[in-house]
C-alpha positions in Angstrom: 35.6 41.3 33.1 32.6 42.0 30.7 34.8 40.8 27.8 35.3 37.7 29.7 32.0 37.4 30.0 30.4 37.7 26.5 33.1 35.2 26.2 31.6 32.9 28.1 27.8 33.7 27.2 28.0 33.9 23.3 29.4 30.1 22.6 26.4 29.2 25.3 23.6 31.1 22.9 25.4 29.5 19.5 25.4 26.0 21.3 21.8 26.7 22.7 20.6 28.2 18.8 22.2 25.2 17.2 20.4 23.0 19.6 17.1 24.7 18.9 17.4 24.4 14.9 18.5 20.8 15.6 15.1 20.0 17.2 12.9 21.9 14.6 14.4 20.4 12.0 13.7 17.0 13.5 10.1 17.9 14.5 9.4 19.1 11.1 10.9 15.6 9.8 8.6 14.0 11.8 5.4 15.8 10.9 6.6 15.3 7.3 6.7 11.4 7.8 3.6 11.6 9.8 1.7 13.1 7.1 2.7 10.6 4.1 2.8 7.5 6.1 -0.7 8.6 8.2 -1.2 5.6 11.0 2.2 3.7 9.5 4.1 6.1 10.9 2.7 5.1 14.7 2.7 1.2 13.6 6.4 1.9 12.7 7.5 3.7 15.9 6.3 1.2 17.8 7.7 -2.1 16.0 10.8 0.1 15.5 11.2 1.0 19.4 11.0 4.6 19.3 11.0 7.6 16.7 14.0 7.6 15.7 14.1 4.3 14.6 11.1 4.7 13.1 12.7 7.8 10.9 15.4 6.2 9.9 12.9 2.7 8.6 10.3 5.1 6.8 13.0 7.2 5.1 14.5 3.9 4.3 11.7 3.0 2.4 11.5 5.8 0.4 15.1 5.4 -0.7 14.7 2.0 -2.0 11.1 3.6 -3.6 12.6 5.7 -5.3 15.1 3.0 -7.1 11.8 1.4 -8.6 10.2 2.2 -11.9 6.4 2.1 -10.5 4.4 3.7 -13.7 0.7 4.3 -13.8 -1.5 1.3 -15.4 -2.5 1.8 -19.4 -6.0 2.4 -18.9 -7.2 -1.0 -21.0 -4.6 -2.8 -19.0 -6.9 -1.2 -15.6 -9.8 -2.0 -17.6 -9.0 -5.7 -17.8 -8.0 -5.8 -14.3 -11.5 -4.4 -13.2 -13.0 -6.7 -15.5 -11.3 -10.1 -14.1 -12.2 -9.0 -10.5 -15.5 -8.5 -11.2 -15.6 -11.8 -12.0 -13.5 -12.8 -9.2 -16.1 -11.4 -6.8 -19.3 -13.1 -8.4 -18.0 -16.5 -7.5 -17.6 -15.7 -4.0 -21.2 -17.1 -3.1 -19.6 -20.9 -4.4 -16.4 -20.4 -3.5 -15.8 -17.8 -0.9 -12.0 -18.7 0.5 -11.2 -19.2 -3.4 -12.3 -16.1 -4.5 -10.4 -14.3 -1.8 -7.5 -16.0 -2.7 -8.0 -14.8 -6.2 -8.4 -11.8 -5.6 -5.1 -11.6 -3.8 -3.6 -12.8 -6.3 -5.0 -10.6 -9.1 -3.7 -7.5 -6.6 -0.5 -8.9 -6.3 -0.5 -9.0 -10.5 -2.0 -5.8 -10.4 0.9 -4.5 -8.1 3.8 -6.3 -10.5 2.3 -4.7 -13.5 3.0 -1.3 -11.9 6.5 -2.1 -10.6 5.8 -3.2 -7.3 7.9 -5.8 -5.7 5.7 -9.1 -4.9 7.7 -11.5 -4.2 8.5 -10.5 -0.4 5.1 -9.7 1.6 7.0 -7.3 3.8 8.8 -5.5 1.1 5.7 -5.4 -0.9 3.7 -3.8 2.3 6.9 -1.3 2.7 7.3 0.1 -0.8 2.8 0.2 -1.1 3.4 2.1 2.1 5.0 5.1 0.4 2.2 6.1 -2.0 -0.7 4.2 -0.2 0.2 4.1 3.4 -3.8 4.6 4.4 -5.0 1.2 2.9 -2.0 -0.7 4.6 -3.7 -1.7 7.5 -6.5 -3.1 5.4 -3.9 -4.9 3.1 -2.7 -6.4 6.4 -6.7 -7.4 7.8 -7.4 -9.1 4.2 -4.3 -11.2 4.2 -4.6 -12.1 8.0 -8.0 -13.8 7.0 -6.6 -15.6 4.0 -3.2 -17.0 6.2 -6.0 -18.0 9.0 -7.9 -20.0 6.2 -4.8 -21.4 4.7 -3.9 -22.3 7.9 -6.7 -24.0 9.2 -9.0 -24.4 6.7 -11.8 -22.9 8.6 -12.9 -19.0 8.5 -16.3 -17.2 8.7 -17.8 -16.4 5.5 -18.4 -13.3 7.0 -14.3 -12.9 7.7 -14.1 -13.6 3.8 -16.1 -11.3 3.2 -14.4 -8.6 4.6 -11.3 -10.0 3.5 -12.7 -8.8 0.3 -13.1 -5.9 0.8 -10.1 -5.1 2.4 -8.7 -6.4 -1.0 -11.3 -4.4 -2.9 -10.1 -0.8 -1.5 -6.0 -1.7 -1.7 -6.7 -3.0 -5.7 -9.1 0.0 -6.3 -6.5 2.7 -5.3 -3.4 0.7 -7.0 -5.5 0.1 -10.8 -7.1 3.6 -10.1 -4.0 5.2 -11.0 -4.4 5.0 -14.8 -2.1 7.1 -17.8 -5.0 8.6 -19.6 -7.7 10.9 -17.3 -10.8 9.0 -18.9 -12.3 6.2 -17.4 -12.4 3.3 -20.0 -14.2 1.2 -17.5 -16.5 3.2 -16.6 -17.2 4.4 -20.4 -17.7 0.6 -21.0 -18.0 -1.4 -18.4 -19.4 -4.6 -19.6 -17.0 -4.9 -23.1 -14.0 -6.6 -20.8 -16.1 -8.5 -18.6 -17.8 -10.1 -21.3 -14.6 -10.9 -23.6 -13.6 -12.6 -20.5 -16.7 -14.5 -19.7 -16.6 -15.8 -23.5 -13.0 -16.8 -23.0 -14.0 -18.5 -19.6 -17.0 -20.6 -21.5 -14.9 -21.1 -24.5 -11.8 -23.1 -22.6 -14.5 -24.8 -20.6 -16.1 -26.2 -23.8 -12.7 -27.6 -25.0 
């Protein structure tokens, strides 16, 4: 009888233990997605219908990162990018919806540099998501406000604005990631800006 027993009870506890591992093993996935996507990981749950969907998208994603060749900027190639968006931004009092759409497109140029996709906004936003999941939403705000002027050809200045900024933080943390630890920009930050302001007045005189 008691053999019959442990029989009976032992394959119950391996089934139960198995179950158990099964669970933390999947919590612990989660917690790890949770913490490198940040607030993506909710966003994704709920346009995925539920968490495991939602696992299976983000992880996914880091696959087909992984495939890309996304290197750190040369820091004059950063330099010049933070040189051209300062000018960018200083002709946002004349043309506001302009200079947000340039500055998209000098973050999308920015991104391509690095080995970004940019072709396909969603695949864009999906593979930024992996290493910058915390300015996504922001990404998302700016170019919600440049599709609502594009579309309708009226927007707040104060939208624009914004826009910018949104555009500001995404293109800060994408040319901030530089190959060399010093700061050329900062060490001289008016050498780029004016080789490209002389450039600027030189086509404009021919």
């Amino acid at each position: 009888m008691t053999g019959t027993v442990i029989a009976v009870i032992v394959p119950v506890v391996v089934v139960i233990a198995l179950v158990a591992v099964a669970l933390a093993l999947r919590a612990r996935q989660h917690a790890n997605l949770r913490r490198t996507f940040g607030s993506e990981y909710d966003r994704t749950i709920d346009s995925e219908g539920g968490k495991r969907a939602a696992a299976k998208e983000l992880k996914d994603r880091q696959s087909r990162h992984d495939e890309l060749e996304i290197e750190p900027l040369d820091p004059v190639v950063a330099q010049r990018f933070r040189a051209q968006w300062r000018l960018t931004q200083e002709r946002f009092v004349d043309a506001p919806a302009e200079s947000v759409a340039g500055a998209h497109r000098l973050l999308r140029e920015a991104l391509s540099t690095r080995g970004y996709p940019t072709s396909d906004d969603d695949e864009r936003m999906a593979m930024l998501s992996v290493d910058h999941a915390d300015v996504l939403d922001r990404y998302r705000r700016g170019m919600a406000t440049e599709r609502s002027w594009r579309d309708y050809g009226k927007t707040e200045t104060e939208d624009l604005r914004q826009a910018m900024q949104h555009y500001r933080s995404v293109f800060d943390r994408v040319v901030g990631d530089t190959t060399d630890a010093v700061d050329r920009d900062t060490a001289y930050p008016d050498e780029a800006t004016t080789r490209l302001r002389q450039g600027t007045s030189n086509r404009t005189r021919d």
